[in-house]
C-alpha positions as CSV (number, residue, x, y, z in Angstrom):
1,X,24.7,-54.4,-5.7
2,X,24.8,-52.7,-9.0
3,X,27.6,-52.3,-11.6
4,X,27.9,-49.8,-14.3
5,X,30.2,-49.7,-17.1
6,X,31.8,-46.6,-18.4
7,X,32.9,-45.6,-21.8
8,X,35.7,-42.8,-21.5
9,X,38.0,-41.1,-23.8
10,X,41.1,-39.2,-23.0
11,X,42.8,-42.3,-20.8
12,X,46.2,-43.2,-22.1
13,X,48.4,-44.2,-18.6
14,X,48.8,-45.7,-15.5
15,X,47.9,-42.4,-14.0
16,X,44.8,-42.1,-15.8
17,X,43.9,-45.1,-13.7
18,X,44.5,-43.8,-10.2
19,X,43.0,-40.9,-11.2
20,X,39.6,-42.6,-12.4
21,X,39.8,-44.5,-9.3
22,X,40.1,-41.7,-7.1
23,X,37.2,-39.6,-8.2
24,X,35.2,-42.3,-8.9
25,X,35.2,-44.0,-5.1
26,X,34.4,-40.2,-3.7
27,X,30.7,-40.7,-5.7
28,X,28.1,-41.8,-2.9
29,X,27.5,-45.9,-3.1
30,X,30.5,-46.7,-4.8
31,X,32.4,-50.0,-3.4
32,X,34.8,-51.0,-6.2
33,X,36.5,-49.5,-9.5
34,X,38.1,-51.4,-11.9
35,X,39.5,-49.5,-15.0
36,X,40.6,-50.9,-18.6
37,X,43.0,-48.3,-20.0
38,X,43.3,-49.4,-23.4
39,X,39.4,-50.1,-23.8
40,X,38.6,-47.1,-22.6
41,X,36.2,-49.0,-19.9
42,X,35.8,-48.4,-16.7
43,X,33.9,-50.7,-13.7
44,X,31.9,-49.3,-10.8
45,X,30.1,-51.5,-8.3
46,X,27.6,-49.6,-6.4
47,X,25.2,-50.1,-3.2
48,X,22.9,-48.5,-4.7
49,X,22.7,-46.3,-8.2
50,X,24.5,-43.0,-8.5
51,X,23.8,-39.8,-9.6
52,X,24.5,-39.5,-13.3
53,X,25.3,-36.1,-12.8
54,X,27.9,-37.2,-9.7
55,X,29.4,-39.7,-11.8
56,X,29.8,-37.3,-15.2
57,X,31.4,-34.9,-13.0
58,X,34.2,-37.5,-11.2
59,X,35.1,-38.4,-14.7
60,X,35.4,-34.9,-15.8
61,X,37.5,-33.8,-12.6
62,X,39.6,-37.0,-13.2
63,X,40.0,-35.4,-16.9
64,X,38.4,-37.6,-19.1
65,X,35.2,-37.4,-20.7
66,X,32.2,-39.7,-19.9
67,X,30.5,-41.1,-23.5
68,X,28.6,-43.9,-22.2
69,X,27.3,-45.4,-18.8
70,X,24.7,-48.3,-18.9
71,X,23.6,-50.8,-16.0
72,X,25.4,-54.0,-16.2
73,X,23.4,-57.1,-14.9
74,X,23.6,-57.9,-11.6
């Protein structure tokens, strides 16, 4: 199992939740999302890593903007 953490911009709402969530559990591999409004953070668990490029773009379509993804330890 892997888990990446997310810096966004752009979330302000309960909405901005479910709609990082939704995107986000459409990316191949992904298990779980857990998202910190306020910090701006954002959670995956993964079988297995995922495409940066998969992941930029579920963040985008969601409407935020990705600034920072790094590999948590596992």
């Amino acid at each position: 199992m892997y888990r990446f953490e997310l810096r966004v911009d752009g979330m302000t709402c309960a909405d901005c939740e479910r709609a990082a969530t939704r995107e986000l559990v459409r990316v191949s591999g992904v298990e779980d999302v857990q998202v910190d409004v306020p910090a701006g953070l954002i959670w995956v668990d993964c079988r297995s890593v995922p495409p940066r490029d998969q992941v930029e773009a579920a963040v985008y379509d969601a409407g935020f903007d990705l600034t920072a993804m790094s590999e948590l330890a596992r």
